[in-house]
C-alpha positions as semicolon CSV with decimal commas, in nm:
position;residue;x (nm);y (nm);z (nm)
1;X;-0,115;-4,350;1,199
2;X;-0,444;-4,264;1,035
3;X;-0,503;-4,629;0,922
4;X;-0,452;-4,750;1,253
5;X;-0,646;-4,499;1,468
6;X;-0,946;-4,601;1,198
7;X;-0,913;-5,009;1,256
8;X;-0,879;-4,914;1,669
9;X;-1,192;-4,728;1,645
10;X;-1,330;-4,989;1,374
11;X;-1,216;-5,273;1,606
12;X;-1,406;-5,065;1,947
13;X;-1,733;-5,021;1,730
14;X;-1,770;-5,374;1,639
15;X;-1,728;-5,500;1,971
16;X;-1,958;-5,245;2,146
17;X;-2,366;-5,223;2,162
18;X;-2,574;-4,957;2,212
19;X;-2,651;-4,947;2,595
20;X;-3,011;-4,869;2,634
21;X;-3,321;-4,697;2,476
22;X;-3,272;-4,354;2,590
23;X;-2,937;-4,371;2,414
24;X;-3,109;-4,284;2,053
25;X;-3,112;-3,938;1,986
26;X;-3,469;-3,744;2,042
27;X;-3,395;-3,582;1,690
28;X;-3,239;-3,699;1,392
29;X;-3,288;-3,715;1,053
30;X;-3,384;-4,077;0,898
31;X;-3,488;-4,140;0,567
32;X;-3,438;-4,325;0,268
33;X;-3,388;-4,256;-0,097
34;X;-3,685;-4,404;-0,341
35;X;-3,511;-4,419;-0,698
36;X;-3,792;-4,433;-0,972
37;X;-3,550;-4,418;-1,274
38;X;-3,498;-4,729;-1,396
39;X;-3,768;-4,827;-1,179
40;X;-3,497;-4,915;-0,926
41;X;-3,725;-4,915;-0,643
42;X;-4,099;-4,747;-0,761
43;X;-4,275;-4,832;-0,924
44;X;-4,142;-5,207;-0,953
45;X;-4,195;-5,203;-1,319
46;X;-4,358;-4,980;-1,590
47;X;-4,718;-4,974;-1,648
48;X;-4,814;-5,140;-1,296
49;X;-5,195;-5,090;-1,267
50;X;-5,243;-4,822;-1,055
51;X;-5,393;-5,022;-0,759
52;X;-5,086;-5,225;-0,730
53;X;-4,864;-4,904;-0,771
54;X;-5,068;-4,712;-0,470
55;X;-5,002;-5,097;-0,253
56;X;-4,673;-5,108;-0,353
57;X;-4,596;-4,765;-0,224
58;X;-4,771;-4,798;0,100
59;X;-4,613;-5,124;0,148
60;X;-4,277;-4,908;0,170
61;X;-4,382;-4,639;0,382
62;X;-4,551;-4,900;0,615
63;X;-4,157;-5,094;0,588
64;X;-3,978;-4,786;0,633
65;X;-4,191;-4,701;0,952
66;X;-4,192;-5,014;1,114
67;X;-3,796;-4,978;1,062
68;X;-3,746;-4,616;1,283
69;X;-3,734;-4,367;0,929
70;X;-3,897;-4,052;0,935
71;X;-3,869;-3,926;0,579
72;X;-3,854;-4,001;0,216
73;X;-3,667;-3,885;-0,059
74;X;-3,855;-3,974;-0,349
75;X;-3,745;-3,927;-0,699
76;X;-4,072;-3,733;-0,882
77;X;-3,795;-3,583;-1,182
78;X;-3,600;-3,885;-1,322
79;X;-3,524;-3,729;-1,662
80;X;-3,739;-3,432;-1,736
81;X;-4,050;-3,614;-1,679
82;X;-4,316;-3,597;-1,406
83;X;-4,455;-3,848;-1,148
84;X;-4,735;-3,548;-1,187
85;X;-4,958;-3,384;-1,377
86;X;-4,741;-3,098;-1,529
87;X;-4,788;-2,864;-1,809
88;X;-4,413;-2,843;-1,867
89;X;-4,290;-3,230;-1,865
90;X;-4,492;-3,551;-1,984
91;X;-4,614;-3,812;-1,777
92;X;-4,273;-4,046;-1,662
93;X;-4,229;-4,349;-1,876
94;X;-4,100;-4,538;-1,527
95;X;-4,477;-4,500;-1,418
96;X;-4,687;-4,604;-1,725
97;X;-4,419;-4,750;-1,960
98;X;-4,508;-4,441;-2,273
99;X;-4,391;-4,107;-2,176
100;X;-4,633;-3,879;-2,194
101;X;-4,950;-4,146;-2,085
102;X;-5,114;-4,052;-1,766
103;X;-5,208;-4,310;-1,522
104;X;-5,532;-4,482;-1,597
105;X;-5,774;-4,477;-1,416
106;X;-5,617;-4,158;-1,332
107;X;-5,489;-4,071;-1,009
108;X;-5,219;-3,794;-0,932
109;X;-4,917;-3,999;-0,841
110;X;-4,732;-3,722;-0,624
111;X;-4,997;-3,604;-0,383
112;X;-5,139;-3,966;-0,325
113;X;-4,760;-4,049;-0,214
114;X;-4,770;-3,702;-0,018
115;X;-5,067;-3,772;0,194
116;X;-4,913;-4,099;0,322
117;X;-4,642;-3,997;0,382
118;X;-4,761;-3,708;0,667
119;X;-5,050;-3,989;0,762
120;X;-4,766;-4,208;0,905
121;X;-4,591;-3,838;1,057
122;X;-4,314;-3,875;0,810
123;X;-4,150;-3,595;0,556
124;X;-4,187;-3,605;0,214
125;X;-3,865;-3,476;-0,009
126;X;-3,892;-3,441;-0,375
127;X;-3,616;-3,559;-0,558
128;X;-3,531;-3,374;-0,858
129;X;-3,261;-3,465;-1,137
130;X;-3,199;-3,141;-1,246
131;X;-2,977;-3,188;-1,553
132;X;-3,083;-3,535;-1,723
133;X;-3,326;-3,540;-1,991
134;X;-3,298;-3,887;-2,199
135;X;-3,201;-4,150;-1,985
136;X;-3,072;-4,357;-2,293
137;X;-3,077;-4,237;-2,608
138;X;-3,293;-4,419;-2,866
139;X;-3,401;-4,685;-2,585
140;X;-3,617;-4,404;-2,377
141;X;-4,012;-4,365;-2,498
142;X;-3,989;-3,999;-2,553
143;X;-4,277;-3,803;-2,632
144;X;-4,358;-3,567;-2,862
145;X;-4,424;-3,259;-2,568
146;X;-4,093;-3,344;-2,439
147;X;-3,838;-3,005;-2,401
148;X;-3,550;-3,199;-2,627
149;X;-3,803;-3,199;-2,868
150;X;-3,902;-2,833;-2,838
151;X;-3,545;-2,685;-2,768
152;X;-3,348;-2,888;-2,942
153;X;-3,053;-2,651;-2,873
154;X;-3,088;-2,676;-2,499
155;X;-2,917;-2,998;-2,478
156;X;-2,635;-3,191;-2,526
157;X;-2,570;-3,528;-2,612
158;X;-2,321;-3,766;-2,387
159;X;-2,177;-4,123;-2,281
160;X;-2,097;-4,413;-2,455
161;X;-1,999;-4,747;-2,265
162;X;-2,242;-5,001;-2,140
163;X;-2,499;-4,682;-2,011
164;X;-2,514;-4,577;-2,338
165;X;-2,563;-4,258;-2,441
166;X;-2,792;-3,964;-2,242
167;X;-2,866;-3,631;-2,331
168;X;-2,864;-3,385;-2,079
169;X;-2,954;-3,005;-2,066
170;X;-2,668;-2,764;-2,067
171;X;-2,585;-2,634;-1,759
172;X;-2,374;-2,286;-1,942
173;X;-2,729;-2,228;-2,167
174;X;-2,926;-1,958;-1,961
175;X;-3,214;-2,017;-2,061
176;X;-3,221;-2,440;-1,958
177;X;-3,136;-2,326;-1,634
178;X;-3,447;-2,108;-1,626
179;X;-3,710;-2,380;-1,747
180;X;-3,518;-2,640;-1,483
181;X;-3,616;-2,348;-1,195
182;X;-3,976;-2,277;-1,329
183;X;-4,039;-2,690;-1,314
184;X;-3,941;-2,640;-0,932
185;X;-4,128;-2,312;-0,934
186;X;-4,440;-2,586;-1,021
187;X;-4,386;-2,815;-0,782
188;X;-4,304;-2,608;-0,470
189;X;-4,643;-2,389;-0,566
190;X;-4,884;-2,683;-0,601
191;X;-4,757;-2,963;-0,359
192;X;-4,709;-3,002;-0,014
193;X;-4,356;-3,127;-0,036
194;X;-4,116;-3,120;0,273
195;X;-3,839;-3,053;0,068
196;X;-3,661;-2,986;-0,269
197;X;-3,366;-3,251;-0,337
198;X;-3,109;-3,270;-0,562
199;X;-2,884;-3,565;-0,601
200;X;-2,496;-3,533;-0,724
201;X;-2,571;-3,536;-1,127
202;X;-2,461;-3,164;-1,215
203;X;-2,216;-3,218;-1,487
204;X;-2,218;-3,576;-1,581
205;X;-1,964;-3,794;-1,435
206;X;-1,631;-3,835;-1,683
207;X;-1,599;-4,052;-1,973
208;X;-1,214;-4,107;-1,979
209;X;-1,099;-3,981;-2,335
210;X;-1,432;-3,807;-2,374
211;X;-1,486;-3,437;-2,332
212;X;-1,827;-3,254;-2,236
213;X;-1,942;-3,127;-2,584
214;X;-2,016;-2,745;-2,430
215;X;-1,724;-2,604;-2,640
216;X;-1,954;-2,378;-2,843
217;X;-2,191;-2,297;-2,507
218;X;-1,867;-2,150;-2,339
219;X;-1,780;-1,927;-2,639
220;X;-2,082;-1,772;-2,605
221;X;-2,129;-1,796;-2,244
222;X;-1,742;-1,828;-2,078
223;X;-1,747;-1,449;-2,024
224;X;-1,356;-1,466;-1,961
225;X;-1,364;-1,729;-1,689
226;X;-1,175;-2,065;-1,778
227;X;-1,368;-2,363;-1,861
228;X;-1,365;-2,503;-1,427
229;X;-1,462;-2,187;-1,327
230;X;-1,723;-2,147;-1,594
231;X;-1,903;-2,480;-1,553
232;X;-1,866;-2,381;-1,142
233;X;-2,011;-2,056;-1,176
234;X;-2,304;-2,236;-1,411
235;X;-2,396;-2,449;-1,114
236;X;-2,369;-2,175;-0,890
237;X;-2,645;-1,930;-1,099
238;X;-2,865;-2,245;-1,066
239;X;-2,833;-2,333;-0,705
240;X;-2,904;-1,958;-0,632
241;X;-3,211;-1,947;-0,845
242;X;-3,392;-2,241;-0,708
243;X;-3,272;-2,139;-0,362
244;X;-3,469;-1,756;-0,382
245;X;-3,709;-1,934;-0,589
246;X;-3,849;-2,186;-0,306
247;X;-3,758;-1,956;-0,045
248;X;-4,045;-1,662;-0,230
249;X;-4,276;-1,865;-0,221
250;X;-4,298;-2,123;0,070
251;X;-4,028;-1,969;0,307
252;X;-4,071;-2,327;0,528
253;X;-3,981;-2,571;0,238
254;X;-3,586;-2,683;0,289
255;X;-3,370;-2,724;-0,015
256;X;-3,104;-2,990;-0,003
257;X;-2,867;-3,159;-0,204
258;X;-2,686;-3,515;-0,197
259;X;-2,313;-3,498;-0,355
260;X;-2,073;-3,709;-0,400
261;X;-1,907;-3,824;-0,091
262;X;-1,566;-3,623;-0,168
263;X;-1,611;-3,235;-0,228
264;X;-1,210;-3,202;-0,305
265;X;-0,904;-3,394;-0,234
266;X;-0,640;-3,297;-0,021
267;X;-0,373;-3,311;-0,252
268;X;-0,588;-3,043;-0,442
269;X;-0,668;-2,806;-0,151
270;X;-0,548;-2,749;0,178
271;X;-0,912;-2,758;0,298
272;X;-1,009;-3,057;0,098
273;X;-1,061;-3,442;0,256
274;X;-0,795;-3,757;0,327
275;X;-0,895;-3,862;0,015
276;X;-0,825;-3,970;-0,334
277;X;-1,095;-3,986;-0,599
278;X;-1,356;-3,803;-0,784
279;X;-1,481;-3,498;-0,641
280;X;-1,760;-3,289;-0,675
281;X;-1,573;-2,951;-0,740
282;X;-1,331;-3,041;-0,974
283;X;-1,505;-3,298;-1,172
284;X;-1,870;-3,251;-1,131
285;X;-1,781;-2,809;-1,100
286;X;-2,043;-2,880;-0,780
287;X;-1,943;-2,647;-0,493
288;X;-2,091;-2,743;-0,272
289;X;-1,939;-2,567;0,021
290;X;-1,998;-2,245;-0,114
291;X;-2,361;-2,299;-0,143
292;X;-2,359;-2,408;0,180
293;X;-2,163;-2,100;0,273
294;X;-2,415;-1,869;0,129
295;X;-2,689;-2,017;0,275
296;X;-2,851;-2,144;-0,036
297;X;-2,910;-2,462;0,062
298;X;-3,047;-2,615;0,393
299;X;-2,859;-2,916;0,422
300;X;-2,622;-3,146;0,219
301;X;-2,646;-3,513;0,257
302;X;-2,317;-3,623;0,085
303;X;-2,319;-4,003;-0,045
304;X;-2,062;-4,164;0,141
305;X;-2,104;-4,481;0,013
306;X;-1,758;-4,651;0,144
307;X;-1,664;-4,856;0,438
308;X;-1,444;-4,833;0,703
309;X;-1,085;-4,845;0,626
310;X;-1,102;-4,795;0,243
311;X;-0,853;-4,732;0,021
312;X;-0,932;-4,406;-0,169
313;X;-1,259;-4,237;0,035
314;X;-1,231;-4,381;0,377
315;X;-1,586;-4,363;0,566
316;X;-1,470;-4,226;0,881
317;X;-1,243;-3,933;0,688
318;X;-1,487;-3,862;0,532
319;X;-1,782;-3,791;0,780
320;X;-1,495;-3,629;1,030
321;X;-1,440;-3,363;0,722
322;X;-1,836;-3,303;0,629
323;X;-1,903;-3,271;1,021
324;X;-1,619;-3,011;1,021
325;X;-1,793;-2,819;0,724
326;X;-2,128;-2,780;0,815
327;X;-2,165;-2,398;0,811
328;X;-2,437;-2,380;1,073
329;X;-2,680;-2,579;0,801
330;X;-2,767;-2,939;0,850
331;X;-2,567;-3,269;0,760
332;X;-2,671;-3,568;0,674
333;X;-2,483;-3,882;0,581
334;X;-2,591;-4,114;0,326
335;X;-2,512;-4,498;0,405
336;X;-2,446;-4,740;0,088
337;X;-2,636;-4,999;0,239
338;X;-2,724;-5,161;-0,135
339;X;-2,315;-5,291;-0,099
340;X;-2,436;-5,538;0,093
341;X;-2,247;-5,843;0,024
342;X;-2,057;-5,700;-0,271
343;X;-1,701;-5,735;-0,030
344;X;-1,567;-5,886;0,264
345;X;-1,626;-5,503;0,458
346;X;-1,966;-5,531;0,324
347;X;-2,033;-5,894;0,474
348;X;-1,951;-5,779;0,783
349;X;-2,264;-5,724;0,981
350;X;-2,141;-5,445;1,151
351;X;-2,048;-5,214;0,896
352;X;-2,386;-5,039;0,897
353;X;-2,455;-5,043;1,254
354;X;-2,082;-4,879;1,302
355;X;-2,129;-4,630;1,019
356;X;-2,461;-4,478;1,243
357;X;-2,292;-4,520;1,593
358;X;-1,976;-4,299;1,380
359;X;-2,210;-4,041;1,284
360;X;-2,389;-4,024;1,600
361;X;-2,058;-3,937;1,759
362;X;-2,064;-3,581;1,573
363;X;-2,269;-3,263;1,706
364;X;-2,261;-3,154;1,360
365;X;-2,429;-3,438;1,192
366;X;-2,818;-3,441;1,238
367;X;-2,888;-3,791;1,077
368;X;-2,836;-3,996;0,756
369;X;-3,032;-4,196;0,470
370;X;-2,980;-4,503;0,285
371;X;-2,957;-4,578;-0,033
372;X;-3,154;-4,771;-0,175
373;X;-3,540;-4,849;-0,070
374;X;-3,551;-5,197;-0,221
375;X;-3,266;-5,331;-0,002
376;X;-3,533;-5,344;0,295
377;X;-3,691;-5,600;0,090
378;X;-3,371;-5,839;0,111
379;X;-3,292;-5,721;0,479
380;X;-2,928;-5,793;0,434
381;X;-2,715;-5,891;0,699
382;X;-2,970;-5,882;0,924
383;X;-2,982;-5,485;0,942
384;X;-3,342;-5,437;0,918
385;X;-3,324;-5,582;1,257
386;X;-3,096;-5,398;1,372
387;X;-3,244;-5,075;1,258
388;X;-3,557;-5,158;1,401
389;X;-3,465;-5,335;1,771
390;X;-3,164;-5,144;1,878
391;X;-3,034;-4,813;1,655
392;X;-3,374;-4,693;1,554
393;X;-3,621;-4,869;1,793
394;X;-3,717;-4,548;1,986
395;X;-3,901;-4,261;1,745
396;X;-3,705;-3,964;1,661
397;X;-3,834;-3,616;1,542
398;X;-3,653;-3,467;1,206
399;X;-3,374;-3,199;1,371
400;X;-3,575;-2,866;1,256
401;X;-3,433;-2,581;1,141
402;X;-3,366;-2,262;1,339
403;X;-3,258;-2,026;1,049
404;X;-3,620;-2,132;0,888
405;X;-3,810;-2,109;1,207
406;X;-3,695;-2,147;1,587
407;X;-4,061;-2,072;1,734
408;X;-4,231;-2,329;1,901
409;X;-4,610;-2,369;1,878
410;X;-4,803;-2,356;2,160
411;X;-4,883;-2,593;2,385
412;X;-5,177;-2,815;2,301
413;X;-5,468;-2,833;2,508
414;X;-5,587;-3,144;2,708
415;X;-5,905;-3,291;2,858
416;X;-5,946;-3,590;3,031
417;X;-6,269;-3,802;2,976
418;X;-6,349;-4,108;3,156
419;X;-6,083;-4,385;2,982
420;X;-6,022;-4,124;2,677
421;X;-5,785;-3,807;2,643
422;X;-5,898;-3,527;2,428
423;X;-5,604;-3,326;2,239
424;X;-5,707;-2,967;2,055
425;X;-5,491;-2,754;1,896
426;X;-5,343;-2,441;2,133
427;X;-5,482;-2,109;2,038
428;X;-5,393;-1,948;1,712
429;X;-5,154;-2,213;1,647
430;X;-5,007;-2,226;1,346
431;X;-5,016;-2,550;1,123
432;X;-4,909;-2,857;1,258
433;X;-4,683;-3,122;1,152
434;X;-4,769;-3,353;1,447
435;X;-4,847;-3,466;1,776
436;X;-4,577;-3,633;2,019
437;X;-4,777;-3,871;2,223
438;X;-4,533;-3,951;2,564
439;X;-4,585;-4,228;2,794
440;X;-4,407;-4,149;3,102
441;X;-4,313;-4,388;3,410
442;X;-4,478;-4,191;3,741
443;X;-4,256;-3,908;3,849
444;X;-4,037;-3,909;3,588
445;X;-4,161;-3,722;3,293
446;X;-3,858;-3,686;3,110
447;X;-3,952;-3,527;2,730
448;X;-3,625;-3,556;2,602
449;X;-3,584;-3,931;2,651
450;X;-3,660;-4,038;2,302
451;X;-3,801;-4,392;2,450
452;X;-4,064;-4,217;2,639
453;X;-4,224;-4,129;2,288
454;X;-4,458;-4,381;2,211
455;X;-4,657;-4,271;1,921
456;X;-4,687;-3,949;1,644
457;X;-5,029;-3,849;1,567
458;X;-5,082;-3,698;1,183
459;X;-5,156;-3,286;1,316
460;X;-5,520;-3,204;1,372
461;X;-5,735;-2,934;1,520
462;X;-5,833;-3,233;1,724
463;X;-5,684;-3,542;1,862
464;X;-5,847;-3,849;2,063
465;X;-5,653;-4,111;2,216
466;X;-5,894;-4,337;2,321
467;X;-5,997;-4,636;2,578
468;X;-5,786;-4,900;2,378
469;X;-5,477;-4,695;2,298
470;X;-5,454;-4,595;2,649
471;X;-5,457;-4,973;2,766
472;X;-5,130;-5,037;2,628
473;X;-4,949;-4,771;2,876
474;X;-5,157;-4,896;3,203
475;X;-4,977;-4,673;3,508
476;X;-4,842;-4,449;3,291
477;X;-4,801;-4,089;3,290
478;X;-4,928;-3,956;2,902
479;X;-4,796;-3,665;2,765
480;X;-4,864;-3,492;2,482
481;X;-4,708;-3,219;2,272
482;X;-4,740;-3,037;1,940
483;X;-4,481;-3,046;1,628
484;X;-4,488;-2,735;1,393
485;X;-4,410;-2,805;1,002
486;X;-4,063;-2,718;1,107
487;X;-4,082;-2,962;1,337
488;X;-4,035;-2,689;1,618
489;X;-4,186;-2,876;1,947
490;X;-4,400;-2,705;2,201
491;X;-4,382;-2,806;2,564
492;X;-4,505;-3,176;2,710
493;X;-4,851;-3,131;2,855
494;X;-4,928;-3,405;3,100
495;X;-5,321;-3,520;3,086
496;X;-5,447;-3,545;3,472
C-alpha cells in the first residue's frame, strides 16, 4: 500500500507544473553546500593563486544567485585546519596545497567569502567537521602546529579500504571535545557568520569487521553506561557545549546540523522511519532528535539523498517522518542532486523538481539545500533551468527564527526625488540584514506575493534606487521594506 500511494503521488508530481509565480513560497530556506575537502568544489585545486581563488568563488555566488539560493554552507573546517587565520589550526592544505602556508599575497579567505556573500543578500553558514583531523593518513601535508601533533593522545586512528586510513579526535576524551568548542568559540567571536554547521561525521561511518579503537577511552570515561549509550552521551556533551557556547556570545547566530537521512529504523523504534539502513543513532550515536528536543540546535537539515520509490530510505518516507519531528525548530531537506545520471530515477528529469514540490507540501519544512556546488557547473538534466525559471524564479527570504528573535524592525523611511527613491534606515533600528525592494501592479500591493519582490538591497543606513533601476518597473507601485539579521521583516512602505 505504501509503495503504491508513493508511485500515485510520484506519477501526479511528474505530470503536474507549478501554476504561476505567486505559487513560490515568500520564505524558504535555499542554499547549497560548498565542500572544500578534497577540493570537491573550492577551491578547484590546491595552491590556486589567490586572484583566481577570490573569481572562482564569486563566480559561484554570482551562479547560485542567478539560480533563486539564498545561502551557503561553506566548509571553513575540513580536517582541523582553517580557511582562516587561526591560532589554534594551520592554514588548510585544500587552499594552498602545504598545511600550515598562508595564502600569498595574503588575504583572509573567510571574511573575503563573508562579505560577498551579504553583498548579494545571501547567508553565510560555516561548515565545521567537528571530529576529522587527517583526511588520509600519510597522504595529508600535515604540519608541524597541527593538534595530532601536539596531543597525540587525543586521537584515534581509523579506516582501511580504498579511503584509506583517517585519524579522527575522540569523541569520549574530554578534553578534544573542549579544543573542538574553543575553535568554534574563535570563529563565532571574530566572523560574521550566519551560522554554525555541522555535517553527519560524529563517529565515523562503520568499517564492517572493524571496531572503533575507543576501548581504552571508555574504561576511563564509560562511567557505567554501555558502549551506545556512552558514545551517545559523548555527542550529546558536545552538541550542548557548542550550543551555550554560540548562544553566550552572539545570541543571533543559528546552530545547525546535517545528518544522515535516517535518524532510526522502524524495526528499531516505534518512533523511528519506514526505513532500512544506517542511522544516525545507532551507528553514528548522533541523536539528533534529542538535541532538537532540547533546543540545542536551530535546525537540522538531514541528507536525504534518495529518490522516490527506493528500496531501503524512500525520499518521500523520509521527509513525511523529519516534517513530523520538527520540535518547533526548523527543517530543512537536503537534495542529492550530484546523483544525477548515476540511475534510471536519477535520469529522470523530474526527480528534483518533485523532491521540492514534496517538501513544499509540508508546513513543517522551511526549505532545502543541495549537495554539491559543482553540479551547477554541469546543469544536469536541465535543473538549473528549472531552478531558475519555474521553482525558484521569484526571490524568497530565509524563514527566520522566532525563538531567536520574533521582532520586526521598523519600518524604513522613504523620500521621493524627482526619478529617484531615497531609503534610510527607521529610527533606532537595529542592524539590518536587507532591504526588500517590491514592485507592485497599481492597487494591488500584495507583500506576501513572493513575485512582487523584485530586488534585495545589501542593509544600509541609506539606500538609493535610482533613475535607471526605476525604469525597469515603469507604472509600478515600489515598495520597500527592511530585513533584520534574523531576517524578521518590517512592514511594506509604498514610495508616493
Amino acid at each position: 500500500m505504501k509503495l503504491q500511494k508513493s508511485l500515485s503521488l510520484y506519477i501526479f508530481f511528474s505530470f503536474c507544473f507549478l501554476l504561476s509565480k505567486a505559487q513560490n513560497p515568500k520564505f524558504e530556506f535555499r542554499a547549497v553546500w560548498i565542500a572544500s575537502v578534497e577540493n570537491i568544489d573550492w577551491p578547484s585545486k590546491r595552491g590556486l593563486p589567490v586572484d583566481s581563488q577570490k573569481a572562482e568563488f564569486i563566480r559561484l555566488l554570482d551562479m547560485f544567485q542567478k539560480n533563486g539560493l539564498n545561502a551557503v554552507i561553506m566548509q571553513i573546517r575540513p580536517a582541523a585546519d582553517a580557511f582562516y587565520p587561526s591560532s589554534l589550526e594551520p592554514w588548510s592544505e585544500y587552499l594552498t596545497g602545504v598545511q600550515g602556508m598562508p595564502p600569498s599575497p595574503y588575504y583572509d579567505p573567510l571574511k573575503f567569502m563573508i562579505d560577498e556573500t551579504h553583498k548579494r543578500s545571501m547567508e553565510f553558514h560555516a561548515w565545521c567537521n567537528p571530529y576529522r583531523a587527517v583526511f588520509s593518513v600519510g597522504k595529508s601535508s600535515i604540519a608541524p602546529n597541527h593538534i595530532t601533533h601536539i596531543q597525540k593522545n587525543w586521537f584515534l586512528t581509523y579506516g582501511g579500504g580504498t579511503e584509506g586510513y583517517k585519524k579522527y579526535f575522540d569523541p569520549g576524551n574530554p578534553e578534544a571535545r573542549i579544543f573542538v568548542t574553543d575553535v568554534v568559540k574563535d570563529i563565532v567571536t571574530r566572523y560574521d557568520v550566519d551560522a554554525i554547521h555541522f555535517d553527519d561525521y560524529f563517529y565515523p561511518y562503520p568499517i564492517a569487521g572493524k571496531e572503533f579503537p575507543d576501548g581504552e577511552s571508555f574504561r576511563k570515561h564509560g562511567n557505567g553506561l554501555s558502549k551506545a549509550e556512552w558514545r551517545r552521551s559523548n555527542c550529546d556533551s558536545i552538541i550542548l557545549s557548542i550550543s551555550k557556547t554560540i548562544k553566550s556570545i552572539k545570541p543571533n547566530v543559528k546552530f545547525g546540523i546535517s545528518p544522515f537521512g535516517i535518524w532510526r529504523n522502524l524495526k528499531n523504534d516505534a518512533d523511528g522511519s519506514a526505513t532500512n539502513g544506517l542511522s544516525n543513532y545507532d551507528d553514528l550515536y548522533a541523536d539528533i532528535l534529542l538535541w532538537q528536543k532540547m533546543g540545542w540546535i536551530d535546525y537540522v537539515l538531514p541528507q536525504c539523498y534518495w529518490e522516490f520509490g527506493h528500496k531501503l530510505a524512500d525520499y518521500e518516507v523520509l521527509v513525511d517522518w523529519w516534517a513530523g519531528h520538527s520540535y518547533g525548530k526548523h527543517v530543512y531537506i537536503g537534495h542529492g542532486w550530484y546523483r544525477a545520471g548515476s540511475n534510471a530515477a536519477w535520469k529522470d528529469k523530474n526527480q528534483l523538481p518533485n523532491q521540492i514540490k514534496l517538501l513544499r507540501e509540508y508546513g513543517n519544512i522551511q526549505g532545502s539545500a543541495l549537495y554539491n556546488a559543482k553540479t551547477f557547473y554541469r546543469n544536469p538534466n536541465g535543473w538549473n533551468d528549472s531552478l531558475r525559471n519555474h521553482y525558484y524564479n521569484t526571490i524568497a527570504l530565509v524563514p527566520p527564527m522566532k525563538w531567536i528573535d520574533s521582532i520586526p524592525p521598523p519600518n524604513p523611511f522613504i523620500t521621493k526625488k524627482g526619478n529617484t527613491i531615497l531609503v534610510r534606515r527607521g529610527i533606532k533600528s537595529e542592524r539590518l540584514r536587507s532591504y526588500v525592494v517590491y514592485a507592485f501592479t497599481p492597487g494591488k500591493p500584495d507583500g506576501d506575493n513572493a513575485a512582487n519582490i523584485v530586488k534585495l538591497f545589501e542593509g544600509a543606513d541609506e539606500l538609493i534606487l535610482d533613475e535607471k533601476f526605476l525604469a525597469q518597473y515603469p507604472g509600478k507601485l515600489i515598495g520597500v521594506s527592511a530585513l533584520d539579521w534574523n531576517n524578521n521583516e518590517s512592514g511594506v512602505v509604498i514610495a508616493k
